[in-house]
C-alpha positions in Angstrom: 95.0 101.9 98.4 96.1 99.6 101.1 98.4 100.4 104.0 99.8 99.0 106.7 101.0 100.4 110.5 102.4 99.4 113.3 100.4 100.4 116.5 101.4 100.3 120.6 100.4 97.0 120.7 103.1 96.0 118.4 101.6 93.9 116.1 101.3 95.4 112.2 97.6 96.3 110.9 96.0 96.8 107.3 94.2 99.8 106.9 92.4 101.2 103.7 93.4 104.7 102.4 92.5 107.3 99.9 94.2 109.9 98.2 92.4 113.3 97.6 92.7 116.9 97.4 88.6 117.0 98.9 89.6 116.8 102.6 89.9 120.1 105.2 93.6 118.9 105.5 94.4 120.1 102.0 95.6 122.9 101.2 95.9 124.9 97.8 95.0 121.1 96.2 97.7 119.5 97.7 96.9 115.7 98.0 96.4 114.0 101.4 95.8 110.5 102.5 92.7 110.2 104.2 91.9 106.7 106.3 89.2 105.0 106.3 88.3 106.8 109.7 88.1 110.4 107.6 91.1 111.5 109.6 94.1 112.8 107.4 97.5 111.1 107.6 100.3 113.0 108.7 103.8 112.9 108.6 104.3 112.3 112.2 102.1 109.2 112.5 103.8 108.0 108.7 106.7 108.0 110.5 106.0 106.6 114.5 103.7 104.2 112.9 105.8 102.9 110.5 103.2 102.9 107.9 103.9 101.3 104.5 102.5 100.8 101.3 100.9 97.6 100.6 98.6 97.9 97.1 98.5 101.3 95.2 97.4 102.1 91.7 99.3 103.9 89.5 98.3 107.0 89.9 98.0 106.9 93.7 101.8 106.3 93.4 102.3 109.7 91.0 100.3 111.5 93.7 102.3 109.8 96.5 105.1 111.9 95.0 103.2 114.9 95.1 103.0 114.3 99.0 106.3 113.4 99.8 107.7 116.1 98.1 105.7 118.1 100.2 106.9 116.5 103.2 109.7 116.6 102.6 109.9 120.1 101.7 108.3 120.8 105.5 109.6 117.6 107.2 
C-alpha cells in the first residue's frame, strides 16, 4: 500500500505501508498499518499528518474498514 503525509516541512511525502495483525500494536487481531520504519500508524499522526491513501489492494481496503471502525469506535 502506498500513502502519502504531510510533514512540518510542508511539502507532501510517499511512504510505503502494510497492513497486519503481526505487529506489538495489535491487539486481539485487530489490523494496524505498519510503515515502512516498523512503527505503527496511529490515529493521531493519520490525522496531524494528513495522511491519505494513494494505491491499496482490495483487500487492504476491507481491512482499512476494520481499522476505522476501530477508530472510530475509540477516536
Amino acid at each position: 500500500m502506498i500513502l502519502t503525509y504531510c510533514n512540518i516541512d510542508g511539502k507532501r511525502h510517499r511512504v510505503r505501508a502494510k497492513i497486519t495483525t503481526e505487529h506489538p500494536s495489535s491487539h486481539y487481531g485487530q489490523p494496524v498499518i505498519v510503515l515502512d520504519d516498523g512503527d505503527a500508524l496511529d490515529l493521531q499522526s493519520w490525522i496531524l499528518c494528513n495522511y491519505q491513501i494513494v494505491k491499496a489492494s482490495k483487500n487492504e481496503l476491507q481491512q482499512l474498514e476494520k481499522i476505522k471502525k476501530d477508530w472510530d469506535y475509540y477516536g
